[in-house]
C-alpha positions as CSV (number, residue, x, y, z in Angstrom):
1,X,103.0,98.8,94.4
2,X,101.0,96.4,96.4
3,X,104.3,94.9,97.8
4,X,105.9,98.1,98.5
5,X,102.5,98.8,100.7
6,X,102.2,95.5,102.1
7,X,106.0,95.8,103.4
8,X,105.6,99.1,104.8
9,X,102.5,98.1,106.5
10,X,104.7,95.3,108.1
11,X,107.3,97.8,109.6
12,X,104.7,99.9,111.2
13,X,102.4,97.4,112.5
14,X,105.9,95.7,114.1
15,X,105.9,99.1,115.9
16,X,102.5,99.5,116.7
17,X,102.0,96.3,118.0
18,X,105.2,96.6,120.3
19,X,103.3,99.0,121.4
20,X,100.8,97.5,123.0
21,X,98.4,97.9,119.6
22,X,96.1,96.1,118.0
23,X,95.7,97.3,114.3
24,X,95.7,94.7,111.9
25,X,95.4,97.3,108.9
26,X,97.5,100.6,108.3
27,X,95.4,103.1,106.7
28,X,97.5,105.0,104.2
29,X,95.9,107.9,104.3
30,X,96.2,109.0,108.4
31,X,98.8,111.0,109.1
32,X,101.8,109.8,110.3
33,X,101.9,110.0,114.1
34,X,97.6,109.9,113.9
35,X,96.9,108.8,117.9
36,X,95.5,105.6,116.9
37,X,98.9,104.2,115.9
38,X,100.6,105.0,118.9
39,X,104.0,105.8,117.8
40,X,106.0,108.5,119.1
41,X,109.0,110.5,117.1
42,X,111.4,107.7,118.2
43,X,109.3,105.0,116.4
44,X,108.8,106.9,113.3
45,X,112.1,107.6,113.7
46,X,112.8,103.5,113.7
47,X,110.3,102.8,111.0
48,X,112.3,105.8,108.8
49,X,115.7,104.2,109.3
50,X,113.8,100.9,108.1
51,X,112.8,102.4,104.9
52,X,115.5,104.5,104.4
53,X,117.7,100.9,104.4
54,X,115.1,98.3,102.8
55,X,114.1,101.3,99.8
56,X,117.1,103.4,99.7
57,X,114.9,106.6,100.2
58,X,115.3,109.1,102.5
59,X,111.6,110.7,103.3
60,X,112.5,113.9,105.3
61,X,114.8,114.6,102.3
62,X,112.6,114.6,100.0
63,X,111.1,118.3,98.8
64,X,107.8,118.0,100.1
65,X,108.2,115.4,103.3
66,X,106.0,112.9,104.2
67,X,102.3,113.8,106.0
68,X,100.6,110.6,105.5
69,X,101.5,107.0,105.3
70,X,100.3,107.3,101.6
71,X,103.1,109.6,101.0
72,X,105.4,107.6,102.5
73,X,104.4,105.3,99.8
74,X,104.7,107.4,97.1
75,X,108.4,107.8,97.6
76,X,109.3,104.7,98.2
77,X,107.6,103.1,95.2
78,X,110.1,105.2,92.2
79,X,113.5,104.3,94.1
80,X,112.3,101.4,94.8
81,X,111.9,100.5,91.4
82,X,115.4,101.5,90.3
């Protein structure tokens, strides 16, 4: 699990920064466009594509889509483990 988190933690920070932010830590538990990350829908859009290739999960397909960055995790972590 802790990889999973540290590797998602990667691709948003990558996106974050780029944006001109400073965040050294992703809380899992903000929501997923929370203002303090400063992404808009085409950089969750980017991070999802990232997932969606390093995990082979597609979030927004899941039943219940992702709210936070936490449940983000939470899919990735079972097909990740396949």
């Amino acid at each position: 699990m802790k990889e999973h988190a540290e590797r998602l933690t990667q691709l948003v920070l990558k996106v974050h920064r780029r944006n001109g932010g400073k965040l050294t830590v992703l809380d899992l538990d903000r929501p997923l466009q929370a203002p303090e990350f400063n992404l808009d829908s085409m950089d969750l859009a980017e991070i999802m594509v990232a997932v969606e290739r390093e995990f082979s999960v597609e979030p927004f397909n899941a039943p219940s889509p992702p709210r936070t960055w936490r449940d983000l995790l939470t899919l990735i972590e079972p097909a990740a483990s396949d």
